[in-house]
Gaussian input, Z-matrix of N, CA and C with variables (Angstrom, degrees):
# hf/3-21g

backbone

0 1
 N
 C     1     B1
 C     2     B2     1     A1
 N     3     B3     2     A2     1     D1
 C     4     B4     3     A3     2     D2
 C     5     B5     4     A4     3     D3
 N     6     B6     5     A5     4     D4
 C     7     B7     6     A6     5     D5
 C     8     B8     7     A7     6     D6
 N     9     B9     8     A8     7     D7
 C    10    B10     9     A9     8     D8
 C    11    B11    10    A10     9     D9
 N    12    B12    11    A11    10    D10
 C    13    B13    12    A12    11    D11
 C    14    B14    13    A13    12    D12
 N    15    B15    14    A14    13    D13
 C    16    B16    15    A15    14    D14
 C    17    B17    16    A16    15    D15
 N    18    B18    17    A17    16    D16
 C    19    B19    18    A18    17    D17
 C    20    B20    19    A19    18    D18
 N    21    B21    20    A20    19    D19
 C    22    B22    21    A21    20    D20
 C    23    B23    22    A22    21    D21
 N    24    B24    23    A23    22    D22
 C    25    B25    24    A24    23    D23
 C    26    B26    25    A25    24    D24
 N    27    B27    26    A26    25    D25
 C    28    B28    27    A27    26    D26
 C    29    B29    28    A28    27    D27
 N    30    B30    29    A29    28    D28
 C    31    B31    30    A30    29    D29
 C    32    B32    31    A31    30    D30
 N    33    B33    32    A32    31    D31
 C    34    B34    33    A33    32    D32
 C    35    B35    34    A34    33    D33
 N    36    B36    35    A35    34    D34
 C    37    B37    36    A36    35    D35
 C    38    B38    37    A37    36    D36
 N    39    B39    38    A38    37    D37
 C    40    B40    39    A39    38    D38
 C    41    B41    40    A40    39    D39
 N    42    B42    41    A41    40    D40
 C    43    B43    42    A42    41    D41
 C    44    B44    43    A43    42    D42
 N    45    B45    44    A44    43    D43
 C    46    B46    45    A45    44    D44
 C    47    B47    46    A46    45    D45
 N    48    B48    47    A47    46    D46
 C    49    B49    48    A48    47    D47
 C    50    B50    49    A49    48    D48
 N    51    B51    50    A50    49    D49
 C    52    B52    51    A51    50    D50
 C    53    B53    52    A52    51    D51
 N    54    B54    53    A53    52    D52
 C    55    B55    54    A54    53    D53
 C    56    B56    55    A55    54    D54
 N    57    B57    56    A56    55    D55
 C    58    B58    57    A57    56    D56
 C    59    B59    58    A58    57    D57
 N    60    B60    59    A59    58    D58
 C    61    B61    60    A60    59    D59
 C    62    B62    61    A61    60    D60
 N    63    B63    62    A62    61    D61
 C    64    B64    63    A63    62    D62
 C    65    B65    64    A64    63    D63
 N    66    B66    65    A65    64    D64
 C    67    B67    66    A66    65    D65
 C    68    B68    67    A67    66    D66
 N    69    B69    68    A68    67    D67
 C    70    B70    69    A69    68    D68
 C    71    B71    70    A70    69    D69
 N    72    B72    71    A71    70    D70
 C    73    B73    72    A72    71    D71
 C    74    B74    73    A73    72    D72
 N    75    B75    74    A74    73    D73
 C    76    B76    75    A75    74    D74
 C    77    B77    76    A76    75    D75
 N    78    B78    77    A77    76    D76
 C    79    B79    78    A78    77    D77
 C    80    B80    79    A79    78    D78
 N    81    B81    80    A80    79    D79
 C    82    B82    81    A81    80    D80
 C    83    B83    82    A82    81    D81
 N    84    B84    83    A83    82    D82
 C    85    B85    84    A84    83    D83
 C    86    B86    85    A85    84    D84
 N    87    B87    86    A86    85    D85
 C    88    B88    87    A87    86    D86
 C    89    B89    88    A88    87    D87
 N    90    B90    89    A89    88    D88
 C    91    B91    90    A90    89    D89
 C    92    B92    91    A91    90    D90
 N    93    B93    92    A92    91    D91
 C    94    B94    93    A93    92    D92
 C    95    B95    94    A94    93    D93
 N    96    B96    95    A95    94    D94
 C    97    B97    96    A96    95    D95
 C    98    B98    97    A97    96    D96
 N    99    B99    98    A98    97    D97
 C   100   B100    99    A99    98    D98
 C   101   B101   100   A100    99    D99
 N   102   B102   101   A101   100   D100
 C   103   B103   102   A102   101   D101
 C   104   B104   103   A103   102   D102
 N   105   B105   104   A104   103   D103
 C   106   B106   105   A105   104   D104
 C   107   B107   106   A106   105   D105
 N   108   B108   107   A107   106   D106
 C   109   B109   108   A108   107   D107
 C   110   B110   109   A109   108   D108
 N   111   B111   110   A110   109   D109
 C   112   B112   111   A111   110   D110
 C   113   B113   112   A112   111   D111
 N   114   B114   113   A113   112   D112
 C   115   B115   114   A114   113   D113
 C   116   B116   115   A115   114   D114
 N   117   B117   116   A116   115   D115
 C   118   B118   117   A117   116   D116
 C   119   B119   118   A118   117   D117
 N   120   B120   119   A119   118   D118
 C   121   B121   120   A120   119   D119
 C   122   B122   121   A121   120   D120
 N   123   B123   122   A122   121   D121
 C   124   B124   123   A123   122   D122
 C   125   B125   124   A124   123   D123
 N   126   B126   125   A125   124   D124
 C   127   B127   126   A126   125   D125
 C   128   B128   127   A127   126   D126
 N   129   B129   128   A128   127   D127
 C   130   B130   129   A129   128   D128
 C   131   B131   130   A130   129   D129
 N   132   B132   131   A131   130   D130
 C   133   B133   132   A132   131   D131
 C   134   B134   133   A133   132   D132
 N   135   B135   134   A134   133   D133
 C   136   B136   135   A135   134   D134
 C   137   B137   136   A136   135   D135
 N   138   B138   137   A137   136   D136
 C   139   B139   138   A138   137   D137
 C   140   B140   139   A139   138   D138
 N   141   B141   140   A140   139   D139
 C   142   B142   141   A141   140   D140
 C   143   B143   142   A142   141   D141
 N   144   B144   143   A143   142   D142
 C   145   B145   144   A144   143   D143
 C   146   B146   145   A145   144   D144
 N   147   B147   146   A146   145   D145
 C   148   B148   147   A147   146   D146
 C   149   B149   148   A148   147   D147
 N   150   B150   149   A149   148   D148
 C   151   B151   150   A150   149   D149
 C   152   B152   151   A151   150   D150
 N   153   B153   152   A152   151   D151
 C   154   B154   153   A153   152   D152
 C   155   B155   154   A154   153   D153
 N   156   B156   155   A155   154   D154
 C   157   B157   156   A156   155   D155
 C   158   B158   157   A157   156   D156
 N   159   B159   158   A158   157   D157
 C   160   B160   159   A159   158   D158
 C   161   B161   160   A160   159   D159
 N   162   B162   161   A161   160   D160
 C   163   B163   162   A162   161   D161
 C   164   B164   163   A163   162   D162
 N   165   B165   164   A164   163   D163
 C   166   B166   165   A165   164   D164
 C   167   B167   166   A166   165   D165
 N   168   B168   167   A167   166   D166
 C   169   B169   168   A168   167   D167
 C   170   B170   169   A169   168   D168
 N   171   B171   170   A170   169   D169
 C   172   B172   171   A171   170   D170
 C   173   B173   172   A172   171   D171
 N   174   B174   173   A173   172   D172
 C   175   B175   174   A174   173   D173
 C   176   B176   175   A175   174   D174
 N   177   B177   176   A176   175   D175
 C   178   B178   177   A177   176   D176
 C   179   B179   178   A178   177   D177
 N   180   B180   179   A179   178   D178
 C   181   B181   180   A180   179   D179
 C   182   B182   181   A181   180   D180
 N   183   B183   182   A182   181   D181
 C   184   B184   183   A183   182   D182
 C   185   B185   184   A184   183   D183
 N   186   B186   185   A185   184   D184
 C   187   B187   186   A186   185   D185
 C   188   B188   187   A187   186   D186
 N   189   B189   188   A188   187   D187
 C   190   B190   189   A189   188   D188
 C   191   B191   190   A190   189   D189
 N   192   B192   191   A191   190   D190
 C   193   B193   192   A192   191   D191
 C   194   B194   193   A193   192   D192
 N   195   B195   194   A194   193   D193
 C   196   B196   195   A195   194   D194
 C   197   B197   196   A196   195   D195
 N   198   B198   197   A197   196   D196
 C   199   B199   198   A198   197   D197
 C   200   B200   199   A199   198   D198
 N   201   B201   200   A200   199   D199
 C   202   B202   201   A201   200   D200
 C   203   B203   202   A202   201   D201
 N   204   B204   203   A203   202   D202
 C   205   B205   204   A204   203   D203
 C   206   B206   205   A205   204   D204
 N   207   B207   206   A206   205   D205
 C   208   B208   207   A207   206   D206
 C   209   B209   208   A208   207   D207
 N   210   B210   209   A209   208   D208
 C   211   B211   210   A210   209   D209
 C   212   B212   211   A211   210   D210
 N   213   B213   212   A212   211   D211
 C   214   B214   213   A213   212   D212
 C   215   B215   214   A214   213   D213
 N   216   B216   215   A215   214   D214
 C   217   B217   216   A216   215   D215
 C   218   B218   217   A217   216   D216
 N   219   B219   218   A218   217   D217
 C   220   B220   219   A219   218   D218
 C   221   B221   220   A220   219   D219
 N   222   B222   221   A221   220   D220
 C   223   B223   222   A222   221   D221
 C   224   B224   223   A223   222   D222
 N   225   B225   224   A224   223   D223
 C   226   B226   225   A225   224   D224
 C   227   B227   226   A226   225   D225
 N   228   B228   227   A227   226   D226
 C   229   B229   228   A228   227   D227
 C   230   B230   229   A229   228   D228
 N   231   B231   230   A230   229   D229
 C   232   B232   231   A231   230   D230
 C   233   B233   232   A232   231   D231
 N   234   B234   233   A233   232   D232
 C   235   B235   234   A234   233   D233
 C   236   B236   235   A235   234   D234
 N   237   B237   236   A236   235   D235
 C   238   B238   237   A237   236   D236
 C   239   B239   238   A238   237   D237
 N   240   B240   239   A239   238   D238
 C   241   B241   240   A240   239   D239
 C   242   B242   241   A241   240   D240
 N   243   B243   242   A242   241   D241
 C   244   B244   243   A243   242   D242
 C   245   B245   244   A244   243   D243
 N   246   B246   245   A245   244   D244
 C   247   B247   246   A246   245   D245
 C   248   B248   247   A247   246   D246
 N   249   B249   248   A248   247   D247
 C   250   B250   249   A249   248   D248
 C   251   B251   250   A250   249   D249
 N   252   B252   251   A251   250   D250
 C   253   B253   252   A252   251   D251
 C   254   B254   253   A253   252   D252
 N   255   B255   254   A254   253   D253
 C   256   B256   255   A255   254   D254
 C   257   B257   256   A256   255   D255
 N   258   B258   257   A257   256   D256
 C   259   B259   258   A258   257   D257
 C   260   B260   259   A259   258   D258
 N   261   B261   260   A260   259   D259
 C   262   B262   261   A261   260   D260
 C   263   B263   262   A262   261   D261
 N   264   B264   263   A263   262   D262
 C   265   B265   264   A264   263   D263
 C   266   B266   265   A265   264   D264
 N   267   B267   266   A266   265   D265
 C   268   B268   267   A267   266   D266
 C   269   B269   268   A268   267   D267
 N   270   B270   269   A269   268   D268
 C   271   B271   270   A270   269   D269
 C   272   B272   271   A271   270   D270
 N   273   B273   272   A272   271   D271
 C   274   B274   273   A273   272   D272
 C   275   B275   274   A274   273   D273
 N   276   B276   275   A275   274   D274
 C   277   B277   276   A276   275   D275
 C   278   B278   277   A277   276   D276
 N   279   B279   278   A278   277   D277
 C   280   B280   279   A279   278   D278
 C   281   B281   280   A280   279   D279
 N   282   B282   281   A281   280   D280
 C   283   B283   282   A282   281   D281
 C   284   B284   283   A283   282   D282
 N   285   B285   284   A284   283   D283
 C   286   B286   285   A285   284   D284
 C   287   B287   286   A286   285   D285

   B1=1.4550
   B2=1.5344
   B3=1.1251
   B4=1.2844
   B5=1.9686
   B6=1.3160
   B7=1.1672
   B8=1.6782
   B9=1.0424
   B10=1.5664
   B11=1.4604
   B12=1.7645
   B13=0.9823
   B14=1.3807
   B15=0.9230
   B16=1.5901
   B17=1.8314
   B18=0.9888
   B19=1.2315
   B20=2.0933
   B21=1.6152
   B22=1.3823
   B23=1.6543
   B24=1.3784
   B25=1.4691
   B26=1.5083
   B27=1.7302
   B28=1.3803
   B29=1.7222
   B30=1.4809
   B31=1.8504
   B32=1.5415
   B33=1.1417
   B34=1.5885
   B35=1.6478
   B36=1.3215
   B37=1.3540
   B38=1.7248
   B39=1.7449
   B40=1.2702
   B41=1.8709
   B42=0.9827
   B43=1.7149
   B44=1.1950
   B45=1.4513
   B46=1.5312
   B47=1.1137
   B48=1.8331
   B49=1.5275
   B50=1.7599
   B51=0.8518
   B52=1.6468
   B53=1.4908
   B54=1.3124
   B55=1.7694
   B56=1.7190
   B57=1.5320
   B58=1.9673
   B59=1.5746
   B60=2.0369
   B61=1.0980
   B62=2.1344
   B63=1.1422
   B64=1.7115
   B65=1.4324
   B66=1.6567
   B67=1.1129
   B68=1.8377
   B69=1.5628
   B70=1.5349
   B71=1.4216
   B72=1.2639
   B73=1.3929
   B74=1.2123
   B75=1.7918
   B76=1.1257
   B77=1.5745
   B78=1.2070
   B79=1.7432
   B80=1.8959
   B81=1.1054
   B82=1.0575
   B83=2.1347
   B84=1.1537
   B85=1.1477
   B86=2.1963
   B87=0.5758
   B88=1.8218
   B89=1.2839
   B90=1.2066
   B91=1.5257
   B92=1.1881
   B93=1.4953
   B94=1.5586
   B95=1.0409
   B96=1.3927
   B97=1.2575
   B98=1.8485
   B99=0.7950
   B100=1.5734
   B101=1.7320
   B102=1.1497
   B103=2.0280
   B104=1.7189
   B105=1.6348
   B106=1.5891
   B107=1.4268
   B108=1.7135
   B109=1.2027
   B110=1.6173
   B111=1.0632
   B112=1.7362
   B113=1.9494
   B114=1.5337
   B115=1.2961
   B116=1.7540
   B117=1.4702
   B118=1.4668
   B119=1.2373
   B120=1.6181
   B121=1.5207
   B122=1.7940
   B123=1.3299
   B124=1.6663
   B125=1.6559
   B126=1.5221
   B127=1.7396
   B128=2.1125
   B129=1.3436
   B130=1.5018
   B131=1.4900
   B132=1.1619
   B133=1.4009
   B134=2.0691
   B135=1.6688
   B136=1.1432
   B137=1.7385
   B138=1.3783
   B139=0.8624
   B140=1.5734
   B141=1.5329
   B142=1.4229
   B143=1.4352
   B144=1.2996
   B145=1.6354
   B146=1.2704
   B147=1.5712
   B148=1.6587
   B149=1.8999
   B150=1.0304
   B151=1.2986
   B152=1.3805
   B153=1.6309
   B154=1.2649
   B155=1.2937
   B156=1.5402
   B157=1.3344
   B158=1.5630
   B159=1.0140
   B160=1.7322
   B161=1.6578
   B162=1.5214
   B163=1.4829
   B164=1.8859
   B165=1.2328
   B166=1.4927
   B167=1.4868
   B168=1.4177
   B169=1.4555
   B170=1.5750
   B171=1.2860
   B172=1.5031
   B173=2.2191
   B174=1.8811
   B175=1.5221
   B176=1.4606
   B177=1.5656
   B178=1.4884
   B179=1.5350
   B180=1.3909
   B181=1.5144
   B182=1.7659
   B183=1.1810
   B184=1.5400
   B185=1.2487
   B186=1.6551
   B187=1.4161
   B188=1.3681
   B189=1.1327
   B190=1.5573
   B191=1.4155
   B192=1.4382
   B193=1.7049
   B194=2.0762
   B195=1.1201
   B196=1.7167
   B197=1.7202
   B198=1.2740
   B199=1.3884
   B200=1.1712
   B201=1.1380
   B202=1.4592
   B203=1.1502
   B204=1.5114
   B205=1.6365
   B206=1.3774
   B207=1.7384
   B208=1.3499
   B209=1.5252
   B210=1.2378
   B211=1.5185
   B212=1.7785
   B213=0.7716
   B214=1.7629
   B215=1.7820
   B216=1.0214
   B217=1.9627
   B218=1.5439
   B219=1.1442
   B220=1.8074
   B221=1.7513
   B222=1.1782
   B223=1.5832
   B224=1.4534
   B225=1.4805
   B226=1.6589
   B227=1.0821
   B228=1.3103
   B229=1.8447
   B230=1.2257
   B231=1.3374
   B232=1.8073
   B233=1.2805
   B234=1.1399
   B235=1.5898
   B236=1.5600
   B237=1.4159
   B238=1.1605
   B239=1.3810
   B240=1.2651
   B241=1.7432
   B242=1.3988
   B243=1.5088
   B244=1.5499
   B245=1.5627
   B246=0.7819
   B247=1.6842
   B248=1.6500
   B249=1.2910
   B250=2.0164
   B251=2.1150
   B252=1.5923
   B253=1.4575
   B254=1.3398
   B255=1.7757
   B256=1.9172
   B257=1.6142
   B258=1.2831
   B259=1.5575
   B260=1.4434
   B261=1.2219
   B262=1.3029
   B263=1.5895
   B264=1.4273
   B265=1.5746
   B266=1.5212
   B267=1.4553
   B268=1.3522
   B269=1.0631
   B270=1.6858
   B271=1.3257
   B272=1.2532
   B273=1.2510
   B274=1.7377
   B275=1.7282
   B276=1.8844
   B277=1.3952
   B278=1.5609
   B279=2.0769
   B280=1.3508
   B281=1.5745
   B282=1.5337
   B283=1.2976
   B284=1.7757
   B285=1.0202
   B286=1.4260
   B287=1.3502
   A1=110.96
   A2=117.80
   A3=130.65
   A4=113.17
   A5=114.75
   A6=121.31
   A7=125.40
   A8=105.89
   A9=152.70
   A10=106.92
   A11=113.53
   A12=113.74
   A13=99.66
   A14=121.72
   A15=109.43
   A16=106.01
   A17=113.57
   A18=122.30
   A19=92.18
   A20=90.03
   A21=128.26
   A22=115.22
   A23=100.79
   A24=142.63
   A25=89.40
   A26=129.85
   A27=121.76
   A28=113.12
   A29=88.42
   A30=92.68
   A31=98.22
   A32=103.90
   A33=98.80
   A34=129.99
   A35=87.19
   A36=76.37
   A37=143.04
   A38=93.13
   A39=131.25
   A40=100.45
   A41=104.91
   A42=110.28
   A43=127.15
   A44=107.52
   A45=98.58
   A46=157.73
   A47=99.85
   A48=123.23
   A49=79.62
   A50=118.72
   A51=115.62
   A52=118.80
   A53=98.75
   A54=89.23
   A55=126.35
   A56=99.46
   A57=86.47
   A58=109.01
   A59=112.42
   A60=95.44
   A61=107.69
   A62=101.35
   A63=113.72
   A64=106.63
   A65=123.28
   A66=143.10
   A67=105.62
   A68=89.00
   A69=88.78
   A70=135.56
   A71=126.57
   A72=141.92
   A73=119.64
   A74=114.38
   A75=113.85
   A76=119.49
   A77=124.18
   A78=130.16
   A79=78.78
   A80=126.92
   A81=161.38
   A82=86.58
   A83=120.81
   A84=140.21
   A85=80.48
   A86=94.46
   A87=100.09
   A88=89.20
   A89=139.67
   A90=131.67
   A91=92.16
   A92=139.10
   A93=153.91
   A94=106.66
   A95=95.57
   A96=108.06
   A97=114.35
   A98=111.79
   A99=123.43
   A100=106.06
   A101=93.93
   A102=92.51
   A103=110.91
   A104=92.12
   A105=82.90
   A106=120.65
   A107=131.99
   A108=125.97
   A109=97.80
   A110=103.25
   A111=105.27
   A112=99.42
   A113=120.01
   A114=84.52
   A115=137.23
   A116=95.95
   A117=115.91
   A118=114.97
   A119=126.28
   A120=136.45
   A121=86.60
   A122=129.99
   A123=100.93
   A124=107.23
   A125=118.24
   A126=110.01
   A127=84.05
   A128=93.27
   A129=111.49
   A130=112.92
   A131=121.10
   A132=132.96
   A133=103.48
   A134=108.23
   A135=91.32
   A136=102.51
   A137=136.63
   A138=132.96
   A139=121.75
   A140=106.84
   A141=119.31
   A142=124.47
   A143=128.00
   A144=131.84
   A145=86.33
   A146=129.89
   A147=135.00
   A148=101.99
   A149=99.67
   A150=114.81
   A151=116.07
   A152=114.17
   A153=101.90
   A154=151.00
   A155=86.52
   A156=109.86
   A157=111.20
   A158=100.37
   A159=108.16
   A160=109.84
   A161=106.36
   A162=101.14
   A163=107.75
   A164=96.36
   A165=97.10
   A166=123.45
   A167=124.79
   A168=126.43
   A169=125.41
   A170=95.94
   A171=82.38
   A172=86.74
   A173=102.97
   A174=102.95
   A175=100.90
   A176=118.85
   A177=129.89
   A178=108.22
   A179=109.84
   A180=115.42
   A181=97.81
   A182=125.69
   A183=116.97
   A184=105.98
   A185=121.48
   A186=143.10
   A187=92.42
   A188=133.34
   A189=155.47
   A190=107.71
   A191=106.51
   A192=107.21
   A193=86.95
   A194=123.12
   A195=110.48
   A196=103.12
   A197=145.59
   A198=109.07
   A199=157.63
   A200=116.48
   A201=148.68
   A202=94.03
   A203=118.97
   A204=125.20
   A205=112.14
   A206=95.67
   A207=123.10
   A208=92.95
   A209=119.41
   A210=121.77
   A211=110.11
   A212=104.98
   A213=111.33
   A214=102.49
   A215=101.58
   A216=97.71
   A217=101.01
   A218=114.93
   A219=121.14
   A220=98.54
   A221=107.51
   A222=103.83
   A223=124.69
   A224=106.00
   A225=107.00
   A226=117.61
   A227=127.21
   A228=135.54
   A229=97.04
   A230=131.06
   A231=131.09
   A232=114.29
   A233=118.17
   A234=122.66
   A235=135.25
   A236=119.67
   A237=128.81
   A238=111.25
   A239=115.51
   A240=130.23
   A241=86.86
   A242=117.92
   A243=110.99
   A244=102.65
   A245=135.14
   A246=117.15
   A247=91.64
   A248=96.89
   A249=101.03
   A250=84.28
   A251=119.76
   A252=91.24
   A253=124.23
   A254=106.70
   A255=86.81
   A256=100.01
   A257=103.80
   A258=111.69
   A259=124.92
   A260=110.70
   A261=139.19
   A262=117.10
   A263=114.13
   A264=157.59
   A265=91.60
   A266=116.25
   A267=108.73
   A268=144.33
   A269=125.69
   A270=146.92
   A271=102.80
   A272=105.33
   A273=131.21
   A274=112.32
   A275=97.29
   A276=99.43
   A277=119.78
   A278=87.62
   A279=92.84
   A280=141.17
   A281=106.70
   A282=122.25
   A283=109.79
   A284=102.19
   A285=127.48
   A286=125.65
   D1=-58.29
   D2=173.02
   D3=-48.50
   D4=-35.40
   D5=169.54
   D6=-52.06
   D7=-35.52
   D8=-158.17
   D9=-79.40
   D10=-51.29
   D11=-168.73
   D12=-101.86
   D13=-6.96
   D14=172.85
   D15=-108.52
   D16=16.25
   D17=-173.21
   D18=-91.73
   D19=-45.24
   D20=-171.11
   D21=-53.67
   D22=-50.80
   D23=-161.65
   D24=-83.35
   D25=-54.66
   D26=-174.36
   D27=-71.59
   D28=-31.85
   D29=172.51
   D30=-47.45
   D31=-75.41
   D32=-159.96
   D33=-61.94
   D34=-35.82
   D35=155.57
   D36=-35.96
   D37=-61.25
   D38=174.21
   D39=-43.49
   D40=-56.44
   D41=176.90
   D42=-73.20
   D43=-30.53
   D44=150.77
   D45=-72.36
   D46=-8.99
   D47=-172.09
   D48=-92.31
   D49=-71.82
   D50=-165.39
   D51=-52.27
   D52=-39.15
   D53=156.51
   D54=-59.88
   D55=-26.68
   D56=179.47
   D57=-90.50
   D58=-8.79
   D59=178.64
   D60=-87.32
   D61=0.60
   D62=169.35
   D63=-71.66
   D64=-51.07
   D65=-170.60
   D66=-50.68
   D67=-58.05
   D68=165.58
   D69=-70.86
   D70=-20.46
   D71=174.98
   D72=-74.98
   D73=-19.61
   D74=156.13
   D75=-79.03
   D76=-29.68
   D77=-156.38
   D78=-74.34
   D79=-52.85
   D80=-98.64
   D81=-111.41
   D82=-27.90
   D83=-128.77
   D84=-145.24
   D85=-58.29
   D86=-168.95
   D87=-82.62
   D88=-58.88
   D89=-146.53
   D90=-98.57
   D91=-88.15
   D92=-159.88
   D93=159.85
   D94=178.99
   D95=168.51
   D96=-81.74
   D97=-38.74
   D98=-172.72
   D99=-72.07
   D100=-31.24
   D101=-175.91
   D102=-83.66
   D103=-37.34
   D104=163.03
   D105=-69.38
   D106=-39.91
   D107=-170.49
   D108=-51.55
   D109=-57.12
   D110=-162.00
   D111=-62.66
   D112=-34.67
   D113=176.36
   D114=-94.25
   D115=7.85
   D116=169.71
   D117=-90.24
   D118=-5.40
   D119=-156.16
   D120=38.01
   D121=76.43
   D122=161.66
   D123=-94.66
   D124=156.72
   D125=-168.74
   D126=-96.87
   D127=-178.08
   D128=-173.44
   D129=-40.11
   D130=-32.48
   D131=-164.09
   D132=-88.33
   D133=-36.44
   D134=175.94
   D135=-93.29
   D136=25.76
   D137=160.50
   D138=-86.76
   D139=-39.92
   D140=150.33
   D141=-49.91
   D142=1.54
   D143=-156.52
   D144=-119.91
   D145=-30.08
   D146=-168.74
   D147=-68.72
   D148=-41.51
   D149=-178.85
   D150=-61.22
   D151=-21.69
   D152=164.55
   D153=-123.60
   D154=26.72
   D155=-177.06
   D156=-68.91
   D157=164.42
   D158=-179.10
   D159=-81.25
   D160=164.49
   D161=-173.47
   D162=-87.91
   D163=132.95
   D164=172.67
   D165=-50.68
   D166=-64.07
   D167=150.50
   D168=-4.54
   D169=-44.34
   D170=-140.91
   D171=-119.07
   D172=-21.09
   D173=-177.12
   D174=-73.78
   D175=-43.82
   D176=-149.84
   D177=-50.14
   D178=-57.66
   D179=-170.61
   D180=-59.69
   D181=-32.48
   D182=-162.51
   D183=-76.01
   D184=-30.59
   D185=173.35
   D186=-53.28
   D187=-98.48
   D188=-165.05
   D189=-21.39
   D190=-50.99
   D191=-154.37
   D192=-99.74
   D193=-14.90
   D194=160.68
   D195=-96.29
   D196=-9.45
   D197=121.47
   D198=-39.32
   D199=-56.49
   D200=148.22
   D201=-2.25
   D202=-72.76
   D203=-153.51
   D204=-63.51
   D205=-48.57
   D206=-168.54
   D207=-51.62
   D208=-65.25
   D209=-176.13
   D210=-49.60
   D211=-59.84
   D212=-178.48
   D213=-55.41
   D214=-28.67
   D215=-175.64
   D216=-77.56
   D217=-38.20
   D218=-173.88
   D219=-68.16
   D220=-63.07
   D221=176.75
   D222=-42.42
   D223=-53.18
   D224=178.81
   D225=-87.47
   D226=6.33
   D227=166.10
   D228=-84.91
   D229=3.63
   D230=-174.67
   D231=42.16
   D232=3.81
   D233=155.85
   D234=-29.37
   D235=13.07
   D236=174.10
   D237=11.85
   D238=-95.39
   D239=-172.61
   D240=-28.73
   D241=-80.95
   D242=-158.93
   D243=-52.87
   D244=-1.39
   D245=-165.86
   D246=-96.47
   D247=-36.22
   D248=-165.25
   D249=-72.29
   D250=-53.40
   D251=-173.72
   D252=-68.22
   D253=-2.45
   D254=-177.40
   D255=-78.91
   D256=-54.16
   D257=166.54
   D258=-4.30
   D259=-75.19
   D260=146.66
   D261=-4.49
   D262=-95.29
   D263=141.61
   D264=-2.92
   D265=-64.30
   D266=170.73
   D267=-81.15
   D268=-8.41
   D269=157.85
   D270=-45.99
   D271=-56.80
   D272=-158.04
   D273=-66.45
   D274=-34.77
   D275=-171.35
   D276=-82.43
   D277=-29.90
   D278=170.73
   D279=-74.72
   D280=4.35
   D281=-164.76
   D282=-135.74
   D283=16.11
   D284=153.04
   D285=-46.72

């Protein structure tokens, strides 16, 4: 059980970091490169970090549909609690 939830716990994690590095690939993608530097102040090094983000196009759908699961596995494991903290987790990530 315990395996499970941290198995659980690294998923999400894992999806949340890649969703804010999507998050950025879109601003990133709409605005520029130059409008984001200036509105993140990022210095040379987080300008080098832009470069390696993944492509929105082509990451987003792969993001979505291994959520998807992730979400559908929490629900039908009847896991309540966990369903209310991914829930949560994602309110939180999306309004960041």
């Amino acid at each position: 059980m315990a395996l499970n939830i941290q198995r659980y716990k690294a998923d999400l994690d894992r999806l949340l970091e890649d969703g804010g590095k999507l998050e950025l690939a879109l601003l990133l993608k709409v605005h520029g490169k130059e409008n984001i530097k200036a509105a993140l102040k990022f210095d040379e090094e987080g300008v080098k970090g832009l470069a390696k983000l993944p492509s929105f196009n082509v990451g987003y759908e792969a993001w979505y549909s291994e959520s998807l699961v992730f979400l559908s596995w929490s629900r039908r494991s009847g896991q309540d609690d966990k369903w209310n903290f991914c829930l949560t987790t994602a309110i939180i990530a999306a309004n960041r």
